[in-house]
Each structure stands twice: as C-alpha cells, then as structure tokens.
C-alpha positions in Angstrom: 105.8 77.6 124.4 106.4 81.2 124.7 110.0 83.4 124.2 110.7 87.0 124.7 112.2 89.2 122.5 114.8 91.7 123.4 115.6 95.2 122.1 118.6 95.6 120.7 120.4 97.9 123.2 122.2 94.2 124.8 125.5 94.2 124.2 127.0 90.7 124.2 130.6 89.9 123.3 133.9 87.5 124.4 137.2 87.6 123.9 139.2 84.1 123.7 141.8 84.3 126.0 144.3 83.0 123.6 146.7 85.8 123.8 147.9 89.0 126.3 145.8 91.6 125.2 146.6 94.7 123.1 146.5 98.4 122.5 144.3 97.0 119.9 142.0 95.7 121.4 142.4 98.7 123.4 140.9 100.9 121.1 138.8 99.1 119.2 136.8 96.8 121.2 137.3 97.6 124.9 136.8 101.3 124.9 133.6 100.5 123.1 132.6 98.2 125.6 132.9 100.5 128.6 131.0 103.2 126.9 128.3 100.3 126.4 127.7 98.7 129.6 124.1 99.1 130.3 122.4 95.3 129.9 125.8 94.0 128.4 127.3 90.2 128.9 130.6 90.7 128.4 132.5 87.2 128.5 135.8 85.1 128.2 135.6 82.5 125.7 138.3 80.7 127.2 136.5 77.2 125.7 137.1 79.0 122.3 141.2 78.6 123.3 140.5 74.9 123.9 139.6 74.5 119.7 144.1 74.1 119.0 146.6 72.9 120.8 146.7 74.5 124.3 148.7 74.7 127.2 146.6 74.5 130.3 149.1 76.3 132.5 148.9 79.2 130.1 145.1 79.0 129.3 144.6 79.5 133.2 147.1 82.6 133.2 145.7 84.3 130.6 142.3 83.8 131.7 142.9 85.4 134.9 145.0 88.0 133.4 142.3 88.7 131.2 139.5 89.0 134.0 141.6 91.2 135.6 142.0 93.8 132.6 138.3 93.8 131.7 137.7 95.2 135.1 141.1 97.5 134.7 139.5 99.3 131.5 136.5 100.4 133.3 133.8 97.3 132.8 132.5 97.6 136.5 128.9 98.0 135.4 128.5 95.0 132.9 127.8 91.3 133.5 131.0 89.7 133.3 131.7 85.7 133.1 133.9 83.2 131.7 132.2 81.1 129.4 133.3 77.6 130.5 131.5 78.8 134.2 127.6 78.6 132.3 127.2 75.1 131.2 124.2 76.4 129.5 126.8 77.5 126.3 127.8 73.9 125.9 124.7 72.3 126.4 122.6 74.6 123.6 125.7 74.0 121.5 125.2 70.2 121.5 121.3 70.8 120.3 123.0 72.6 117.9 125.4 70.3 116.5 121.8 68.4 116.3 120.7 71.2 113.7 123.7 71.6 112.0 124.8 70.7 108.6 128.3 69.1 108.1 128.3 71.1 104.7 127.5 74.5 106.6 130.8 73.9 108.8 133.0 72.4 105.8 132.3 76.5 104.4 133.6 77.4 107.5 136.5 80.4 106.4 138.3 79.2 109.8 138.0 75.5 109.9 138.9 76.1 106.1 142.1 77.6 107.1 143.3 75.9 110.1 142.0 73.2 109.8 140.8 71.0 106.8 143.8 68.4 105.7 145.4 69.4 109.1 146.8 66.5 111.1 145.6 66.4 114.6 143.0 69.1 113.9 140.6 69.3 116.9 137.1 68.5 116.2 136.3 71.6 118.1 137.5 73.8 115.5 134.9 72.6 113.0 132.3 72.8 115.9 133.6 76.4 117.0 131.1 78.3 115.2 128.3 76.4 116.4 129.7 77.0 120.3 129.7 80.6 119.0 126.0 80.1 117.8 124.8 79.2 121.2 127.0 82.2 122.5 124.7 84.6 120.9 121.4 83.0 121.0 121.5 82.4 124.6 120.8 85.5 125.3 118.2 86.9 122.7 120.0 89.3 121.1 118.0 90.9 118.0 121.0 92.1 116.5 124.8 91.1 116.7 127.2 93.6 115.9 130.3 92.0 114.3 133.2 92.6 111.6 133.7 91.2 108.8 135.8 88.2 109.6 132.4 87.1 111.9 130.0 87.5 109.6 130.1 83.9 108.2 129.4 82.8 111.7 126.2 85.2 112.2 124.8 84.6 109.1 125.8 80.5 110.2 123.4 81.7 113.8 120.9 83.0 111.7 120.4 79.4 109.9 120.6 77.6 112.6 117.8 79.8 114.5 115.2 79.7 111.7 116.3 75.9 111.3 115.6 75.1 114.5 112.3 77.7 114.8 110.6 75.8 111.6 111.2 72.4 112.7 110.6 72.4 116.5 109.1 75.8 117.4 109.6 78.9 118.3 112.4 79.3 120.6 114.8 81.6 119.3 115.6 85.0 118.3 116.8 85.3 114.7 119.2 88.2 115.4 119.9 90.9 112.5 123.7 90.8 111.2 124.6 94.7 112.4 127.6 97.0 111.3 129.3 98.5 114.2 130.2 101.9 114.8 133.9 102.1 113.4 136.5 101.7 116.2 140.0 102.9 116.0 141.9 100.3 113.5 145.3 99.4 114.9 147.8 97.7 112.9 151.0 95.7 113.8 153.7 98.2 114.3 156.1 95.7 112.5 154.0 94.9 110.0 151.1 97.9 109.2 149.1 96.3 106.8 147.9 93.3 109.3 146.1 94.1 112.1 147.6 94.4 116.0 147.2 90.4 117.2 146.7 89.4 120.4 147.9 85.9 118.9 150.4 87.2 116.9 153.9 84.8 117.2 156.2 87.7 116.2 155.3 90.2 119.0 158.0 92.6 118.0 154.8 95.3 116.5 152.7 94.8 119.1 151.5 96.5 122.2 150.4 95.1 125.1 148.4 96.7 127.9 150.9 95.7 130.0 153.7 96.8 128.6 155.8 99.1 130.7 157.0 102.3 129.1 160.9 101.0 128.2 159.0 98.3 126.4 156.7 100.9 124.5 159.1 103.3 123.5 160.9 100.3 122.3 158.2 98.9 120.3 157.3 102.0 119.0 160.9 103.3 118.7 160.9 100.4 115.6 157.8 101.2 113.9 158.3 100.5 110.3 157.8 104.2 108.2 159.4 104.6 104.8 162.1 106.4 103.2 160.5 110.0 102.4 161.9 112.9 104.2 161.0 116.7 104.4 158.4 118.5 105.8 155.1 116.6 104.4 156.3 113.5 105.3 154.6 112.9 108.1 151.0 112.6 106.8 148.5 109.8 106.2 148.3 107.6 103.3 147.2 104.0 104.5 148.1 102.8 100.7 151.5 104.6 100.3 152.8 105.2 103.9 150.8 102.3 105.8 153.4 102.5 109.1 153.2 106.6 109.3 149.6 106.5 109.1 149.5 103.4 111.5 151.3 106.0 113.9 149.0 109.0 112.9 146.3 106.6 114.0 147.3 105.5 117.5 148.2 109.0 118.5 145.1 110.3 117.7 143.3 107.2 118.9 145.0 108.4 122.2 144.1 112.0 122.8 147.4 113.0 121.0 147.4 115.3 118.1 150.5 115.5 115.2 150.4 118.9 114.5 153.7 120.7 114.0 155.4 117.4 113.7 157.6 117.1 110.5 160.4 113.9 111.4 159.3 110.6 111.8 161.4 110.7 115.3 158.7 113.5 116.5 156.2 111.2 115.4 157.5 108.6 117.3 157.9 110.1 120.6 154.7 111.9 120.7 152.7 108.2 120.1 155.4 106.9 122.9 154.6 109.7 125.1 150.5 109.5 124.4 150.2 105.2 124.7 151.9 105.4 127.8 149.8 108.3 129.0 146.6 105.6 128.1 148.6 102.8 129.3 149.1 104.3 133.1 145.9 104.5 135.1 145.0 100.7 133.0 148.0 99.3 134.8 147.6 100.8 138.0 144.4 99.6 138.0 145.5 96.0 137.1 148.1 96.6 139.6 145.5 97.6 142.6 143.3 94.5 141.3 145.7 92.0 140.9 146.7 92.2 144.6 143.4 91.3 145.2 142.2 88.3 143.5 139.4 87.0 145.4 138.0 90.3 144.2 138.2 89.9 140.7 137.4 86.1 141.1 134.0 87.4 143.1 132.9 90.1 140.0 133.2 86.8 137.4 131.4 84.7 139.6 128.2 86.9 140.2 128.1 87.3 136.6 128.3 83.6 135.8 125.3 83.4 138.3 123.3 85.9 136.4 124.3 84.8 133.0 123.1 81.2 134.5 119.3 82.6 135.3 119.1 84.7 131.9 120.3 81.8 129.5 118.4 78.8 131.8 114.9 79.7 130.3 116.4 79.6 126.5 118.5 76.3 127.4 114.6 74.5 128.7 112.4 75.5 126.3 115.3 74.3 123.5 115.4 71.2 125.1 111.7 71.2 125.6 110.9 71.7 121.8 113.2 68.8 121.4 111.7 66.3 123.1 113.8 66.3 126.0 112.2 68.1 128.4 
C-alpha cells in the first residue's frame, strides 16, 4: 500500500449553504480564495445544512445561489463541487464513524451546543465533524488552515488519521493545524461585537452580496456607533467604540479610506458609497450568470468529476486497509 503526500500549497475549503452569503464572507474568506486558486477544491457543503432542521426547497435555492456567487467573485480557475455530488465524502465518513470514539464527539463544542439534551437533535450533528474529517483528508492536504472555532475539528482529523494510520496502515495524511493569514474581520452592523452571519435570524446588521444599494445604505444607514461627538470621534477602538470601528473596518476593507471624516453620518455614507462600489461588478456578474444556469450547473459538475478521480484512490486504499477491498 502506497499514498502520496501533497505540498501544502492545496487549498481546500466549503461553505454550508445554510444562509445567503455576506459582505463577510466577502472579505474574509472569498477574496482569499480567489487570490488562492492554483490546486484549490473549493466546495458546497450543502450535506453539512442537512445536520438541523431543513427545508429542502430552500436547501436547493441556496445551493444554487451559492454556486452561482462563487463563480461571481472570481473563482473561475479552482475546482469547484458540491459535496453531496462525490459519494466518496460520505463513504470515507462511514470508515470513520468506524474509528471514531463516542467520547471524542460528546467533546464536540458544536454538538455540545446545539445539540446535547436537544429534542429531535439529528444524529448528523454529532457525526458532522467526522463528515468534515473525511472532507479534509480526501484530498491530502498536509496542512489545514482554519480559525479558531475549527480547530476542535482539525485537531478531531488529526486523531482520527493517526488512529486509523497505526491500526490499519498507512493511508492518510496527518495534516498540520495552520493559522491563516488574517482576513478582514466583519461584524454584525446591528450588533458589532458578533461576527457578520450568514445564518444570523435577525438580518437587520447584515450585508448580503446581493443586496441592492437602497438595501445597503439602509443597513448601513442603522449601524449602531455610540454617543461621542466632536472631531476625534470617528476613530477606532474595537473595545470602546466596537460599531465605529466595525465601520472603519469595512471601508477600508473596501478600497475606501476615512480620512477627513469627523461625523458619524460621513462615516456612513463613505462605507455606503465603497460596499456598493464592491457590491457592483459581483452582482452583475451574478446577474450575467444567473441567466445562464446550465453554465454554472456545467463548472460544478466538471469539478465534481475531478474531485471524484482525486479522492477515489484515498476512498480504495481506506477501504482496502480495512478489509474491504
């Protein structure tokens, strides 16, 4: 039994489609990704939606509103799938489950959270992070990249790996747990010390991508500030003045720049003016793209054919080190 190790210039990562996507994600994980596109697998994780209550309707819009923006932001160079498209994800997932602890996923922060005393909790929420295992060592990574509310789940991969490795053979890579560059941190405009959510329920603070620009100035229009007035006022101080600096963020996350500015209404319109400036050519793009479906629909399926001949080889010599094959 042999396996190859990859360097770590692949880029792997999914978004669950459980939510319209975000100036947030925007900024801090999208822009990232187009900048990073050589050898990347960029996914949807739309069987990560399926872990709570779902509507199926809604699972299938967001999903293909969510195809449609990854190729609106500029990932025309990457390998892009849907998860639920590679049976190879679920099927490594289940020889997994096999290595698994139940103790490892009772530590779980999420399952912790969500789900533990919860009635009608899904027994894919305690199995998630093990779905999200065979996510990552599908493809050989030898280093993940994640924040700190994934960790948990790396450092769970990592187990599993060397688990698996000492009792049936070398099969996979043990990726390294990896800090990422810092992205641009965008908070709920609402509420500034949480972070901008896709998933949120209150949606009053957050931007979407495809928000038009009466909706934006809106949104931004009621920003929380504070109370202080004069001419420092509008200055950064994530402790004190979490919404101004929210704002200070955003603009310069978008090419704008707050100099000279003094009122928190200046403030305002100039991060109005500058997110719909990096809102435009997005939603023309998804515009142009979304009038052509079978397009889009064609990108997602060659990926899901090569993410099918890359993860095949990992999938059989699992299986084979099993006893199954």
């Amino acid at each position: 039994m042999t396996t190859t190790t990859l360097t770590a210039t692949r880029h792997l990562s999914l978004l669950t489609p459980s939510g319209r996507l975000t100036l947030g994600n925007l900024l801090g994980a999208l822009r990232p990704m187009a900048e990073q596109q050589e050898d990347a697998f960029y996914g949807l994780s739309d069987l990560h939606a399926m872990t709570t209550a779902h509507d199926p309707a809604a699972l299938r819009a967001l999903s293909a509103e969510t195809a449609t923006l990854l190729l609106a932001v500029g990932l025309d160079r990457a390998t892009l799938f849907r998860q639920s498209a590679v049976p190879t994800h679920t099927a490594l997932a289940y020889l997994l489950e096999c290595t698994a602890h139940t103790g490892e996923l009772n530590r779980m922060i999420q399952f912790k959270e969500k789900g533990r005393g919860v009635d009608g909790t899904r027994v894919s929420l305690y199995t998630y992070p093990v779905l999200m295992a065979a996510d990552i060592l599908l493809y050989r990574p030898t280093s993940v990249p994640v924040g700190e509310d994934q960790r948990q789940h790396v450092e769970l991969t990592r187990d599993l790996a060397i688990r698996f490795n000492s009792t049936y053979g070398p099969v996979f890579t043990v990726p390294e747990v990896a800090v990422p560059p810092a992205g641009a941190r965008v908070m709920d405009l609402a509420h500034p010390t949480r972070k901008m959510s896709k998933s949120a329920t209150d949606a009053a603070g957050v931007i979407h991508l495809l928000d038009p620009p009466d909706v934006v100035r809106r949104k931004v229009a009621r920003a929380v500030t504070d109370s202080e007035t004069g001419p420092d006022a509008v200055r950064a101080d994530r402790a004190a003045k979490p919404g101004v600096t929210n704002l200070l963020d955003i603009l310069a996350a978008c090419g704008g720049s707050a100099t000279g500015l003094t009122t928190y209404g200046a403030l305002k319109k100039a991060v109005t003016d500058a997110v719909v400036a990096e809102l435009e050519p997005v939603q023309a793009r998804y515009a142009a793209l979304a009038a052509d479906p079978g397009h889009v629909a064609a990108v997602f399926a060659a990926g899901a054919a090569r993410c099918r001949e890359v993860t095949a080889p990992v999938l059989a010599a699992a299986e084979a080190a099993v006893g199954l094959g």
